[in-house]
GUKELUM-350699 format. One record per residue (C-alpha): residue in three letters; residue number from 1; x, y, z. Coordinates in steps of 0.05 Angstrom, whole numbers, plus 32768, in hexadecimal, padded with zeros to 4 digits. Example, Ala and Ser with C-alpha at 12.3 -4.5 7.8 and 13.67 -1.06 7.14 Angstrom:
+--------+-----+------+------+------+
! residu ! num !   px !   py !   pz !
+--------+-----+------+------+------+
!    Ala !   1 ! 80F6 ! 7FA6 ! 809C !
!    Ser !   2 ! 8111 ! 7FEB ! 808F !
+--------+-----+------+------+------+
***
This chain:
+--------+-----+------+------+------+
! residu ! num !   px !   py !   pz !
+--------+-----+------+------+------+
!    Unk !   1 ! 8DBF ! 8B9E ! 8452 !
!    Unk !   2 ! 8D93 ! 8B68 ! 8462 !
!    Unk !   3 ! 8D50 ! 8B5C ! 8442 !
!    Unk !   4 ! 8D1C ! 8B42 ! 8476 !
!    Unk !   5 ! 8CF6 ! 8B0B ! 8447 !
!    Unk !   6 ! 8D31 ! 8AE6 ! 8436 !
!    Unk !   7 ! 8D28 ! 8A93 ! 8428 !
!    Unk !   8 ! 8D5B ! 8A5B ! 842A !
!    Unk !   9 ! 8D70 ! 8A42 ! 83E0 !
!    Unk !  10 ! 8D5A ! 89FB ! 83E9 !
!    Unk !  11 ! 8D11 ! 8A1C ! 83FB !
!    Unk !  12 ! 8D07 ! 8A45 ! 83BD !
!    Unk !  13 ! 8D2A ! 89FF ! 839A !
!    Unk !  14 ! 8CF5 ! 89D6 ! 83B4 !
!    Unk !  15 ! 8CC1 ! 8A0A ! 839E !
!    Unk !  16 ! 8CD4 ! 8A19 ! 8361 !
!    Unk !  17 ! 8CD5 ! 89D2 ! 8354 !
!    Unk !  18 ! 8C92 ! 89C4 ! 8378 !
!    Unk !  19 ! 8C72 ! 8A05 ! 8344 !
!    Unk !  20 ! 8C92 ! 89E5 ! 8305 !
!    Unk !  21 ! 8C72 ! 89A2 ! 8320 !
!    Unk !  22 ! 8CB7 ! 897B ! 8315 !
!    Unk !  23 ! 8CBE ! 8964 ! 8362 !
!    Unk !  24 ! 8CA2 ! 8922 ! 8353 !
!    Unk !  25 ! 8CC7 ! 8914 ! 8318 !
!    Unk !  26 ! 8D06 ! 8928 ! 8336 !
!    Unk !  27 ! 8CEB ! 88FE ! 8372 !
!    Unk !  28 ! 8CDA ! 88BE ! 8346 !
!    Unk !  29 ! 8D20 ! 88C3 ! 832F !
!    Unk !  30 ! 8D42 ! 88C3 ! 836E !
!    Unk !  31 ! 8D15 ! 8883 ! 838A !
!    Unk !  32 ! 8D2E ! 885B ! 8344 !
!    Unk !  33 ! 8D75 ! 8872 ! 835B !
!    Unk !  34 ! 8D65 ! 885C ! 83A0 !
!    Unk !  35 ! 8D5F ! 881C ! 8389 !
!    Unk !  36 ! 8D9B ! 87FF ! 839A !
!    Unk !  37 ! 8DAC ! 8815 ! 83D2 !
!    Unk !  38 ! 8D69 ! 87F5 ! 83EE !
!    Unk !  39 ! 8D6F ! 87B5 ! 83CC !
!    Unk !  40 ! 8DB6 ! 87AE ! 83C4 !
!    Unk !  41 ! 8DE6 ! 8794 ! 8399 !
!    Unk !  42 ! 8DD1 ! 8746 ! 838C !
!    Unk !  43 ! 8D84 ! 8754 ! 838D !
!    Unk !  44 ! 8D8F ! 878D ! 835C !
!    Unk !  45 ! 8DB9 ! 8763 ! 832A !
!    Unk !  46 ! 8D76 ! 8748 ! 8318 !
!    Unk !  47 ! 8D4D ! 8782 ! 8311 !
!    Unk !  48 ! 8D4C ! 87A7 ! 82CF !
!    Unk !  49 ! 8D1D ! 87DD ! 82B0 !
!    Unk !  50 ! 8D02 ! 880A ! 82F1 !
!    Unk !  51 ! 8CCC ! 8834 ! 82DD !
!    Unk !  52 ! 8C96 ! 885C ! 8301 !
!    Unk !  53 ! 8C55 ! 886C ! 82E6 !
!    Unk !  54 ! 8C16 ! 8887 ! 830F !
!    Unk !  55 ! 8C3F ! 8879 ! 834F !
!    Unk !  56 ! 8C4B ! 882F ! 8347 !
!    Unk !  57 ! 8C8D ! 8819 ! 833B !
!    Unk !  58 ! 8C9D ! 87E6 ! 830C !
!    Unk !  59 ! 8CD6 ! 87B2 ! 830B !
!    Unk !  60 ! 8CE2 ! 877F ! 82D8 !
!    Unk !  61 ! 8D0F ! 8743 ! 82FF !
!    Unk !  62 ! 8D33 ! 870D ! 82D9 !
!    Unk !  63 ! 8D27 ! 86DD ! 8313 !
!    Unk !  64 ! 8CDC ! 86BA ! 8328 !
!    Unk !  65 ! 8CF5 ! 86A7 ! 8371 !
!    Unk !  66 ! 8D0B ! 86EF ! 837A !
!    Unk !  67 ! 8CCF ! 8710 ! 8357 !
!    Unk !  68 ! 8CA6 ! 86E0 ! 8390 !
!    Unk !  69 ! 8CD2 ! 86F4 ! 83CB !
!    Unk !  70 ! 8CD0 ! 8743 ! 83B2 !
!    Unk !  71 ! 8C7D ! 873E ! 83AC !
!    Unk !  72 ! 8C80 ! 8725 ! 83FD !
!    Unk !  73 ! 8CA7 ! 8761 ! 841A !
!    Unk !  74 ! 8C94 ! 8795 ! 83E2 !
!    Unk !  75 ! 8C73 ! 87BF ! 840D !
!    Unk !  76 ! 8CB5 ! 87BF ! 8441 !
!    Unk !  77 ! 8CD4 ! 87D0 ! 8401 !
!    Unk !  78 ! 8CAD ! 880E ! 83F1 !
!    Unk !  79 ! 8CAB ! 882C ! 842C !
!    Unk !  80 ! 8CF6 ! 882D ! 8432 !
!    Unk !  81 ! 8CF6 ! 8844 ! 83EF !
!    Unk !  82 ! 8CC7 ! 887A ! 83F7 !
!    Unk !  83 ! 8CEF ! 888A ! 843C !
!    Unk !  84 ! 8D31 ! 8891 ! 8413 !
!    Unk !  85 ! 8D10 ! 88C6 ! 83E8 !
!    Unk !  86 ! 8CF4 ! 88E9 ! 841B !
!    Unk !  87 ! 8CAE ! 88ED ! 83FC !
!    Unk !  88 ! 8C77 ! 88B9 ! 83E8 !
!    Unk !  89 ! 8C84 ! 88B2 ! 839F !
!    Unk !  90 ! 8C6D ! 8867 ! 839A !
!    Unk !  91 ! 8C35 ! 8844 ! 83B2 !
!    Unk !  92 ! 8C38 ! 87FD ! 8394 !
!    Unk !  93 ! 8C71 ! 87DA ! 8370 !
!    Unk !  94 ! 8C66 ! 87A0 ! 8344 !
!    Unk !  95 ! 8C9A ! 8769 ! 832F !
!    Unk !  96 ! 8C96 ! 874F ! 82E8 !
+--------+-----+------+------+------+
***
């Protein structure tokens, strides 16, 4: 027998994790995984250290000319970050 009020799995997932508030921490971590797949391979090579705190992502680079180019299409950059995701977990990134 069937019970009437019956959910999907990956519904009571998302609310259980939405009640225990650890959506956006789970979310943060899967935008720093999406990383490279955004970037890619040679811009990540100079990217260390991705952190997010208060919705701003944080990347140390070990190159000046990239941190410039990065700064001009950062906000390119987190959108398609954000759109990876699924969810707006950033809202500024800054290069160091």
């Amino acid at each position: 027998m069937r019970k009437k009020n019956t959910e999907l799995l990956s519904d009571v997932i998302r609310q259980v994790l939405r009640e225990q508030h650890l959506d956006q921490p789970l979310n943060e971590k899967r935008l720093v995984d999406a990383w490279p797949l955004v970037l890619g391979k040679n811009i990540v090579q100079y990217t260390s250290d991705l952190s997010i705190k208060n919705r701003v992502l944080y990347v140390s680079l070990t190159s000046s000319v990239l941190r410039h180019d990065l700064f001009l299409s950062r906000e390119e950059i987190k959108k398609s970050l954000n759109k990876q995701v699924g969810a707006e977990v950033i809202v500024d990134i800054i290069f160091r």
